[in-house]
C-alpha positions, 0 to 999 in steps of 0.5 A, a space after each residue: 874547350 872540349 865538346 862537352 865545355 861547349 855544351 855546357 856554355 851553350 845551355 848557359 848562353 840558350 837561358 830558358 831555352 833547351 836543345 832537342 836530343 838530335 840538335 845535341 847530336 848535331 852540335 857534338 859532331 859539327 864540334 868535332 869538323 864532322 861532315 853532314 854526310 859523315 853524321 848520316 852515316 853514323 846516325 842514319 838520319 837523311 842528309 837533308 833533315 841533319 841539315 834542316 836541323 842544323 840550320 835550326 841550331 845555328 839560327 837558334 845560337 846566332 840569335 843567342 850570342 848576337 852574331 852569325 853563328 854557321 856550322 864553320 864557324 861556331 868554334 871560333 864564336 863560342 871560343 871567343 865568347 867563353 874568353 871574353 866572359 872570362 875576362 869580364 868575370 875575373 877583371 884579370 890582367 893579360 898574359 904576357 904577350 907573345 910577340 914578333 917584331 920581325 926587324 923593328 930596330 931599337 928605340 929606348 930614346 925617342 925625342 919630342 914624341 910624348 904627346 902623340 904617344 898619349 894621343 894614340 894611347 888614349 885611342 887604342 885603350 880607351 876608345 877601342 880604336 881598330 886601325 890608325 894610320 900615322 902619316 908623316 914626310 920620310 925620316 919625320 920618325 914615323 917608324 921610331 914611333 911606332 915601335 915605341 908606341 907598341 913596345 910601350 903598350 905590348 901587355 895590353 894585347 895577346 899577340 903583337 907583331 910588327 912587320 916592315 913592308 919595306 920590301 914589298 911582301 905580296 899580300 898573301 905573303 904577308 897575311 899568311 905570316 900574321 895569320 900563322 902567327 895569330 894561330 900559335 902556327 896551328 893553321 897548315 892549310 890557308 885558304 889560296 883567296 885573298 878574301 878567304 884570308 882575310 876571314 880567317 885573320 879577322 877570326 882571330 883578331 876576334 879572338 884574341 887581342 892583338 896589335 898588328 904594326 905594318 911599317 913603310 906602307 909607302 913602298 906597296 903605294 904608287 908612285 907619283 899617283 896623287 889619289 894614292 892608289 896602290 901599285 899593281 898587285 898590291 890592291 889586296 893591301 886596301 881590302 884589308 885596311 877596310 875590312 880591320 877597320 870597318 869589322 867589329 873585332 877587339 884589335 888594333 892595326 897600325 899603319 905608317 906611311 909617307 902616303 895616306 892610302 886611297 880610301 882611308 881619309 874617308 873614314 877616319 874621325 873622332 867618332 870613328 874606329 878609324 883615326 889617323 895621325 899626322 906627325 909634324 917636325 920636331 920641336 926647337 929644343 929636340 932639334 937642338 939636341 940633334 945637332 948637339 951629338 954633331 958638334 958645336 954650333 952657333 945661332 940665335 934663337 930666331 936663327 935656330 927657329 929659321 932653320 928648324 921651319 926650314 926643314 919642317 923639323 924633320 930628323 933625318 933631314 936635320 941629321 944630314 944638313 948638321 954636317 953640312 953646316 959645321 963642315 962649310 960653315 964652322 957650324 954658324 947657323 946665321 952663314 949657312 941662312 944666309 945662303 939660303 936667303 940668296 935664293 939658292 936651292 940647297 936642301 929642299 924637300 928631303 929628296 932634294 936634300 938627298 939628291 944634293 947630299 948625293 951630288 957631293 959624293 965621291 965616286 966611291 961614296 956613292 958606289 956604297 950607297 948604291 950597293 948598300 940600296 941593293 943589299 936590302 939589309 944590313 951588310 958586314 965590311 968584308 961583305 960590301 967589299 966583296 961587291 966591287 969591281 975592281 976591288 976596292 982598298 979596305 982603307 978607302 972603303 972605310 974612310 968612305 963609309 966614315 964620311 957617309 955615317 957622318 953625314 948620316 947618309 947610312 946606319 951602323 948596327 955594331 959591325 953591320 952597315 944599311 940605308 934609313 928607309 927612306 934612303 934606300 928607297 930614293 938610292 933604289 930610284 936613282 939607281 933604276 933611272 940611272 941604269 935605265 938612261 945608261 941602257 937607253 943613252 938619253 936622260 929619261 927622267 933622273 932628276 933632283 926635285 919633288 918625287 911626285 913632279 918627277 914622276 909625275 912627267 912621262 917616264 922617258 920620251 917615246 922613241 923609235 931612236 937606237 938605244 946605242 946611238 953612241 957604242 962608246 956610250 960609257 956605261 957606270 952603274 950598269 957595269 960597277 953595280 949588280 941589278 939583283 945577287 944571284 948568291 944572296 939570300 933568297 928573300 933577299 934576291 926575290 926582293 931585288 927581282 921586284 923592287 929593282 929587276 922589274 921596274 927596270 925592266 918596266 921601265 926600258 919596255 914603256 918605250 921598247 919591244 922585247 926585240 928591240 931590246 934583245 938586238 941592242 942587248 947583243 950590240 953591247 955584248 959584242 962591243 964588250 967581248 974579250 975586253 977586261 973584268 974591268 971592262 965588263 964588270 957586271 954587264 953581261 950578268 946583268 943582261 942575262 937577268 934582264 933576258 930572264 924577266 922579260 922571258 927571253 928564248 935565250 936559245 944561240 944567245 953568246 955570252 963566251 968570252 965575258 963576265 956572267 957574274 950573278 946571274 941567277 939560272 936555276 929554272 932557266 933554259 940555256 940551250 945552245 948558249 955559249 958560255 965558252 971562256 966566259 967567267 961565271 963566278 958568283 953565278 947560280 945554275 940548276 943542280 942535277 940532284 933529284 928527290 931528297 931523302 937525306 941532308 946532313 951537315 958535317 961536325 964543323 958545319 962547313 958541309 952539307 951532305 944530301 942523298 937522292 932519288 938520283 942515285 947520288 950523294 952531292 956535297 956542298 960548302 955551306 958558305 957559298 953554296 959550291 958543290 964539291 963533291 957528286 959520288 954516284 951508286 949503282 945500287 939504288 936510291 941513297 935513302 941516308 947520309 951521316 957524317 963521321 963525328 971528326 967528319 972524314 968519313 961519310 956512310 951512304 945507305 942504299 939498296 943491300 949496301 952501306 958505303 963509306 967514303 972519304 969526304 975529301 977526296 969522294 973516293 968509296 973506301 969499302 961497302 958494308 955488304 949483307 943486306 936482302 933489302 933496303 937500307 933506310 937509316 945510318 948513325 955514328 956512334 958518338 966515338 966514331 967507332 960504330 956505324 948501326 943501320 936500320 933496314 927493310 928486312 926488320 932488322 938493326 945492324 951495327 959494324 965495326 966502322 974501322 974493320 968493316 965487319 958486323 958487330 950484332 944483329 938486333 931483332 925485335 922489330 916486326 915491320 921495316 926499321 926507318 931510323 937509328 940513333 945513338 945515344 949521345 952519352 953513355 948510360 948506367 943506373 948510378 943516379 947522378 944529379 944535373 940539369 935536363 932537357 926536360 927542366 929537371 933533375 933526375 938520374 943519368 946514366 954512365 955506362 951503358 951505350 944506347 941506340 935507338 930505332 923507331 919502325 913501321 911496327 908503330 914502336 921504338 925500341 932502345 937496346 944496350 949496344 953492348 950486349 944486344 938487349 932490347 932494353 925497353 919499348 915505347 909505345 904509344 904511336 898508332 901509325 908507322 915511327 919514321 924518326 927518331 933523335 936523341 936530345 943532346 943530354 940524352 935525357 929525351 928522345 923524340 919520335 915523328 909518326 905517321 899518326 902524325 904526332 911527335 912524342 918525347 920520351 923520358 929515356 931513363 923510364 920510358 915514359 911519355 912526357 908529351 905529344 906535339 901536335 900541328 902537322 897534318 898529315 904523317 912526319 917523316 923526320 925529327 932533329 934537335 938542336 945542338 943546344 936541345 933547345 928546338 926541335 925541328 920536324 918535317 912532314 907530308 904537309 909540306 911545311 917545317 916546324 920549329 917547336 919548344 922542345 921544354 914547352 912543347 909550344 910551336 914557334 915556327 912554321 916554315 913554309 917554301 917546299 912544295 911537297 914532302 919533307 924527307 929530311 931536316 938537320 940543324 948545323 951544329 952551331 944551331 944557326 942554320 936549318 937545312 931541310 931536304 923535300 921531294 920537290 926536288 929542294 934543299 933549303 937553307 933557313 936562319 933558325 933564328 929568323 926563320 927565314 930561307 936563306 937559300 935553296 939549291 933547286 935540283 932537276 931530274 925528269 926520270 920517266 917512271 911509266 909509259 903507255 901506247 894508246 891502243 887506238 892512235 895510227 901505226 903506219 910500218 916501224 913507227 907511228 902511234 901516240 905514246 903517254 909519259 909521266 915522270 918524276 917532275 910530276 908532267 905527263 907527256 903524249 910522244 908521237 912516236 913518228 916524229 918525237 915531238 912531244 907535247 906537255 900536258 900538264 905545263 900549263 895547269 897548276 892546280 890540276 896537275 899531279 904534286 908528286 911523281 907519276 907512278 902509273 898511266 892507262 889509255 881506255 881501250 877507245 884511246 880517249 881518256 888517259 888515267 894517271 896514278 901518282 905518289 900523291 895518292 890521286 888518280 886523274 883521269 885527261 881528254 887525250 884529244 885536248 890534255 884536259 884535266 876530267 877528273 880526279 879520283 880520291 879515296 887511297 890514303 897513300 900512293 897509287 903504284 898500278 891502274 888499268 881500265 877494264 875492257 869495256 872502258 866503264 871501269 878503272 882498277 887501282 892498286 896502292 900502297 896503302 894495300 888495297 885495290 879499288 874499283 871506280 866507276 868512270 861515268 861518275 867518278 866513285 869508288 864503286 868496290 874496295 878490295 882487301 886481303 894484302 898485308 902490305 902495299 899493292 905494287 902491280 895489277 893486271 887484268 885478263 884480257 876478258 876483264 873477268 881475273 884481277 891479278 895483283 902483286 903486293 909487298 907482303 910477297 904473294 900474288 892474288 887472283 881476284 874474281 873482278 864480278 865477285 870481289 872474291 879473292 880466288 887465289 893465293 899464289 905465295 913462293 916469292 922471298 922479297 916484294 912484288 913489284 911487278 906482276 903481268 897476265 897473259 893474252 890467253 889468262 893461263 900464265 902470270 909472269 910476276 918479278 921481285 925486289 930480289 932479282 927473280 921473275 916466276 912464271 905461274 900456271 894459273 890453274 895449277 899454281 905450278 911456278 917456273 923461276 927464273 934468277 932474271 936481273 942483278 937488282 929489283 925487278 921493276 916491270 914484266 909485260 907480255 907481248 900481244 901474242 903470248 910467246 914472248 914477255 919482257 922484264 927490266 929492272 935496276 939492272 938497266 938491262 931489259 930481256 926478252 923471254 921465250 915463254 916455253 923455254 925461257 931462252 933470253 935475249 938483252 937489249 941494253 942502252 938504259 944508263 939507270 934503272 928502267 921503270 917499266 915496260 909497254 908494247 905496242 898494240 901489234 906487238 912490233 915495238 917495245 917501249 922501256 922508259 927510265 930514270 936515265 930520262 929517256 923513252 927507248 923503243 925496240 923493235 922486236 918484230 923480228 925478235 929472235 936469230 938463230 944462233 946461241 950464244 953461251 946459252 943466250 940465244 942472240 937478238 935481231 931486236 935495236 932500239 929504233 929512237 930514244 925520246 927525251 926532252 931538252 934537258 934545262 942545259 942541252 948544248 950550252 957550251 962550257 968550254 974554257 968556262 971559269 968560276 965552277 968547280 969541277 963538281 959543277 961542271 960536273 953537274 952542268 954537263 948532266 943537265 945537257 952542257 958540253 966542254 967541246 974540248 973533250 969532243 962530247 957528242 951531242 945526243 939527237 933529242 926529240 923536240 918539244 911542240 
């Protein structure tokens, strides 16, 4: 519905009565999300009346439709009313539902159910009943029901999804899910609250017609609590309940549920939109036939009736006494009463039935059963056997698994094995009390009777007692059986984590502190060490995640000598632990890469290549997740990797270079040289032959892969070239008839090999790889093209933007075909599956999106990342989705299920900027208060005299930057510190308390420079959205905005009198701003590559200004006269002046910081640096220089005694040292690895990265600043 639509069915709504000219005004502009101050602007009106006005018009249509009409919510009303309408006015049938049914399982024959379908029929079509509960003792077939029930119904609704709380999804977890399921995955921003969210679902259930089924409410009840309440953090699951019952919508929520929830009873009736159904047991005859598929059995009728009572006609209860019964008693009905009516407890309740079925178990039967509780989810056989220590022969494991299928004690789904819900959550409580009584050495309520009896009993006895009262205490599951999977799947680990890892954990402090539990977890690593696998078994990997749960200082923890096996350690500090001939296979570590750019899967799907911020390229099996390979480049960020298409080779862009190198042995074979800029984007030919790049300098290249040598040069572009693509296929103008990706049948070409390139000129451009030719442009984008992909037909060809949309393009004609639209903000990357089928696409808006390349329909968006995606590509079997972010991530999904299957989380904490606070103490050498922000987006003060360091961001999630930190400025009273960051916000912190005063929003892309002006009033910014804006401190507004550069601000710097702005920008000039104007006075042109630093002098006379090709030039500010200097192998990142004038300092990425004499340019290195520096910053006296770096390390020279008098080649030599190195631990610092087994060298590699030392290679140990 268009504005003009919804005009029109207001008017019809409004009767009689007309709309003023301005509420027509008012009601275009709220149509379209337009604020009322935006409406001011535009129409001059005053704020105040356009409200007045407004409120006016929302009263009038409230009245007019009969509900609450608001200016948020009139697009939902009037959408909803005009569908409504429509259907009463053609009577027409409902569309084909879209529907999800997450892991319903298959229902086609359900026995003895017809009357209760009938019954729930009759209220969900009849009486427009909003929410059912079905109620019912585990394994009554509870689930059967309601999937049969929905799968009957499914063409009555719009939207039907089911959903399994079996494993407890937080509530705001799950009402994102049906919300973006509900909204067709066009809702990119949620609101945080619960109430927010639940608003916003009952919107749509307005809206639409849809059938909600949330199966195994159980699990989100408190156990043991007979008013059933829910269990902590769970509470959110009752406000919704209430709120779709009691609501007016046009929905339908269905509920079972062992337990009837606390407040529904209540509410349910006849007369009510609220009902519930009881299911009671099954019928003689549908209990016969449960026991006919067992076998042959004898009994009277009365006896089978005995029976049938006996266990209230539950099927699963039958299920498992039908072997039981033909096993011991020749299936006779009368025997097995006849026990029964001696007294015997055999087969209570279903937990007793359970419990008794448990008990007669072997060993290894119930070893199965215990895994099977903690894999969660349908398992193979290779799978399940991988789990046991020690390894179980295949030919036990399977006469087992037969025996317990038998029993019905487990399902199989064709290969795959799992637990019946209600088996899994009784395995899951056995396995918590068992491993809790072997922990503690009592009996502290593992018991076989009534749930709810049990727990209803004190969890175990207080006591002062040992743990260990026994050392020799045997210990069973907690050694055969891991409590959570570090390698498995992500959603299913996080499950493990809630419903057994905690309640462990709860459990064993109900009766213990953290202390107390620490000293006895150290007396059973002691009595374990240097014992066998066997031994130990999963012990030790057990206890560390414990540790990790309860939020254990793990520091001097000794794990050497022992089997740390699934241990899940990314985000976890292990400083000066010692893993010393520690076993940690199936072990999971933080790796050391940095902000992703690229992910790239080789042509067998075995591999994943990814390139970062870090300078490195890491490879991975796609299996097990194992790093193999880390190959590092000097040369910069490596902004792509591609794979060979026979997958020997993989090409790396970076800055000026392209390298190749063998994927076997991670040697660099030969680098493609040439380039004067960045190099964005890389892609094979399909033969193999051809590598084409596309680069910063406007230009797409494409080599000779064998030779090495340059092929052609292809020019056309006006702005930098982010991405190529080769054409799957060649081309020619011959028609031929076939199939497309776009469903029909139209010409292909045969001869012509086509690459394609999308730039920040806003076009993409398709050229004849033979000849050179531009063979046409597409048009149609209005912002920068970051991606671009060809179909696997080669028939269209995608393209994300900034303007974010995606447009397919017919490739034959150039045509637009359609525009795909849902991503909030800018896309950076664009993939197709190998079938063509999908469309994957990743954006700033932090979220994947998986689209219907035919129908343009989103079908999913995945959301997990926790900023920009840079990258996305499918395997080649099309199962698996890996996406690349700068958080630091890479993500694993199931592109079938859309779930995370795995994320390798890295870590880097480069520090990008650095500032010394010019009103804290300096006392001789050392002393004052320094400001840090670094790339994991923390902000940190330094007290230079002791190196403490204190974090003051750690604590503040919402205020805190979320992306890194480009730029910081004290005030000239030291009080307030200003950051600019990738996100491109400003924010403005107390630096006496680290409390977040404000932010600053106005630039629409990142913040590079900030500086405050002399009296402290104002702050300047420069950013890459290519303008300058002044603010105003006091109050927090854009007081002025700056425009003149054809590119993005990277550096500013103002006269010491505040009266000159300088700043330095991507489009290679300099300018000279009058600040008290806002004129541009000056134009300084002469640099042949970006600006990226640039500084002023004390006495405003000279401007130092360095390059991205290397050069720094020394400009005369009245004259303009330059003096240029070849000053650092790479990018030049920052110059800064000292106090007095007479010396600047320049670094880049060189490493290598230098000092310049001002009036003769003689230089002097100081070098320590290992990757490149950042910036620049003296102090106020100008006796210490600070350089800080992606090497993660604060440097601070002391350059008070700068200059000897010996020359040396030219150079003269300096007095100046670096006096401290600041640094924060990094996750790993100390951890001993020596003699470690279970890692490859690759992440051995890496753990010594993160601070780990092998003390057989004698590794010292770097002195570290300390945090407080």
């Amino acid at each position: 519905m268009n504005t003009e639509e919804a005009l029109l069915f207001v008017e019809k709504a409004l009767s009689e009565e007309r709309l003023s000219k301005l509420q027509v005004t008012v009601f275009r502009y709220a149509w379209e999300e337009q604020s009322y101050q935006d409406i001011s602007r535009k129409l001059g009106y005053e704020v105040g009346y356009l409200k007045q006005t407004g409120s006016q018009l929302w009263q009038l249509l409230s009245k007019a439709f009969g509900e609450k009409v608001t200016k948020s919510n009139v697009q939902l009303v009037l959408k909803r009313k005009a569908r409504v309408g429509e259907k009463e006015k053609t009577n027409s049938q409902l569309p084909i539902p879209k529907t999800d049914w997450g892991d319903a399982t298959d229902v086609s024959v359900l026995s003895d159910r017809t009357q209760e379908l009938v019954t729930l029929e009759r209220w969900i079509l009849s009486e427009s009943v909003r929410f059912i509960g079905l109620f019912g003792m585990g394994g009554i077939g509870k689930t059967s029901l309601s999937v049969k029930l929905a799968k009957q119904i499914q063409h009555q609704f719009e939207y039907v999804i089911w959903r399994s709380l079996r494993n407890a999804p937080p509530i705001l977890d799950l009402l994102a899910d049906l919300i973006q399921f509900l909204s067709n995955h066009q809702e990119p921003d949620l609101p945080e609250t619960l109430d927010g969210r639940i608003l916003r679902l009952l919107d749509y259930l307005r809206l639409s017609r849809c059938l909600l089924v949330l199966d195994n409410g159980e699990t989100i009840m408190q156990p043991g609590d007979r008013n059933s309440g829910y269990q902590p953090g769970y509470e959110g699951y009752g406000q919704l309940l209430r709120c779709v019952g009691e609501t007016n919508h046009q929905s339908v929520l269905v509920l079972t549920s062992r337990e009837e929830p606390r407040g529904i009873a209540a509410k349910v009736g006849e007369i009510s939109q609220m009902r519930s159904l009881r299911l009671t047991g099954l019928s003689t005859f549908a209990a016969q036939n449960i026991f006919n598929v067992k076998g042959n059995f004898s009994g009277s009728e009365s006896q089978w009736k005995i029976l049938i009572e006996h266990y209230a006609g539950n099927p699963l209860a039958l299920k498992m006494v039908a072997p039981v019964i033909k096993d011991f008693f020749d299936g006779s009905i009368g025997d097995f009463l006849e026990v029964l009516g001696q007294g015997s407890s055999v087969f209570g309740d279903i937990r007793d039935l359970l419990a008794r079925q448990i008990e007669r178990l072997s060993e290894l039967e119930q070893q199965v059963m215990y895994w099977l509780a903690i894999d969660r989810e349908p398992v193979t056989l290779s799978e399940l056997r991988a789990n046991f220590v020690p390894q179980v022969s295949l030919g036990n494991l399977l006469e087992a698994l037969t025996s317990l299928e038998r029993r019905s004690l487990i399902e199989k789904y064709r290969t795959q094995f799992t637990l019946q819900p209600v088996v899994m959550e009784y395995m899951s409580d056995r396995l918590i009390e068992q491993i809790c009584q072997e922990i503690g050495g009592e009996d502290w309520g593992l018991g076989t009777g009534d749930k709810e009896d049990k727990e209803d009993k004190e969890a175990f006895p207080k006591s002062t007692q040992s743990l260990f009262p026994n050392p020799q205490l045997p210990l069973g599951l907690f050694k055969s059986h891991a409590l959570i999977k570090a390698t498995a799947k992500d959603y299913i680990r996080e499950t493990q984590i809630r419903l057994i890892l905690k309640p462990v954990v709860d459990k064993l402090l109900n009766v213990n502190n953290t202390g107390n539990l620490e000293d006895k977890f150290r007396q059973l690593l002691s009595n374990l060490r240097g014992k066998s696998p066997k031994e130990t078994g999963y012990v030790s990997g057990n206890i560390l995640n414990l540790l990790c749960q309860i939020s254990s200082d793990l520091k001097d923890w000794d794990f050497s000598h022992l089997t740390v096996w699934q241990a899940y350690l990314c985000h976890v500090n292990l400083h000066q632990v010692n893993f010393a001939g520690a076993d940690v296979s199936k072990s999971v570590f933080t790796e050391t890469f940095s902000q992703i750019l690229s992910v790239a899967f080789s042509p067998d799907g075995k591999l994943l290549a990814t390139g970062d911020v870090n300078h490195e390229i890491h490879v991975w099996q796609v299996e097990n997740s194992k790093q193999l390979l880390t190959c590092k480049v000097d040369s910069g960020w490596i902004w792509c990797v591609a794979f060979s298409p026979n997958g020997r080779l993989l090409a790396s862009s970076a800055n000026r270079i392209v390298q190749l190198w063998d994927v076997k042995t991670g040697e660099c074979l030969y680098t493609l040289e040439g380039y004067t800029d960045r190099v964005f984007s890389l892609a094979f030919s399909p033969d193999g032959r051809l590598l084409a790049s596309g680069s910063e300098d406007h230009l797409v290249r494409v080599w000779d892969v064998k030779k090495g040598e340059l092929v052609s040069t292809l020019s056309g572009h006006a702005d930098e070239v982010r991405s190529v693509a080769f054409s799957p296929q060649a081309y020619s103008n011959t028609p031929a008839s076939s199939q497309n990706s776009r469903g029909d049948t139209s010409r292909l070409y045969n001869s012509k090999l086509l690459l394609a390139s999308g730039s920040y000129d806003c076009t993409v451009r398709l050229w004849d790889v033979s000849t050179g030719e531009c063979v046409r442009i597409l048009q149609g984008h209005t912002q920068r093209v970051w991606s671009v992909a060809f179909s696997p037909d080669g028939c269209v060809l995608a393209s994300g933007s900034s303007d974010r949309a995606i447009k397919l393009w017919n490739v034959s004609n150039g045509n637009l075909l359609k525009s795909l639209v849902g991503h909030s903000k800018q896309i950076r990357t664009v993939a197709f599956s190998a079938d063509g089928q999908f469309l994957a696409s990743g954006s700033d808006d932090q979220s994947v999106r998986l689209w219907n390349q035919r129908t343009g329909e989103v079908l999913r968006v995945l959301k997990g990342h926790t900023s920009w995606i840079s990258s996305v590509a499918f395997s080649p079997d099309g199962g698996l989705l890996a996406s690349g972010s700068e958080d630091r991530s890479v993500r694993l999904w199931d592109s079938r299920t859309n779930l995370c299957l795995k994320t390798l989380q890295g870590h880097s904490n480069g520090i990008w900027s650095v500032a010394f606070n010019p009103n804290s103490p300096y006392q001789g050498e050392l002393g004052g208060i320094i400001a840090s922000g670094s790339q994991d987006r923390g902000i940190r003060f330094w007290d230079v005299k002791t190196g403490k360091c204190r974090d003051v961001t750690s604590n503040i999630s919402t205020q805190r930057h979320t992306s890194w930190i480009w730029s910081l400025a004290f005030n000239p009273q030291g009080s307030i510190l200003a950051s600019g960051s990738e996100d491109r916000t400003i924010k403005l912190w107390d630096t006496r308390t680290g409390e977040h005063l404000r932010t600053l929003k106005g630039h629409t892309d990142a913040v590079f420079s900030v500086i405050f002006s002399p009296d402290g009033q104002t702050l300047l910014s420069g950013s890459l959205d290519g303008t300058i804006k002044i603010w105003h401190i006091p109050q927090g507004f854009c007081r002025q905005t700056l425009q003149g550069h054809n590119g993005g601000v990277w550096s500013i710097s103002l006269s010491l009198d505040g009266q000159i702005l300088v700043s330095g920008s991507q489009d290679q000039t300099l300018r000279l701003w009058d600040v008290r104007t806002s004129r541009c006075i000056s134009t300084l042109s002469g640099h042949n590559s970006w600006i990226r630093s640039c500084a002023i002098s004390p006495d405003g006379q000279t401007i130092a200004s360095g390059s991205a090709d290397g050069i720094v030039k020394l400009w005369h500010v009245n004259t303009g006269k330059c003096r240029q200097i070849s000053a650092h192998t790479g990018p030049v990142l920052s110059v800064a002046f000292d106090p007095n004038g007479k010396t600047f300092a320049s670094t880049g990425a060189d490493a290598v910081v230098k000092l310049w004499d001002v009036s003769t340019l003689q230089c002097c290195h100081l070098q320590g640096h290992t990757k490149w520096v950042r910036f620049l910053a003296y102090n106020p006296d100008g006796q210490i220089l600070a350089s800080c770096s992606q090497d993660e390390t604060i440097k601070l020279w002391d350059v008070s005694d700068r200059w000897s008098k010996t020359i040396n080649n030219g150079q003269r030599a300096t007095n100046s040292k670096c006096i401290q190195t600041l640094q924060v631990p990094r996750p790993y610092e100390a951890l001993n690895i020596t003699g470690v087994t279970g890692l490859t060298e690759a992440q051995k590699s890496t753990l010594k990265m993160l601070g780990a030392i092998d003390e057989s290679l004698f590794v010292d140990i770097p002195q570290l600043a300390t945090l407080s």
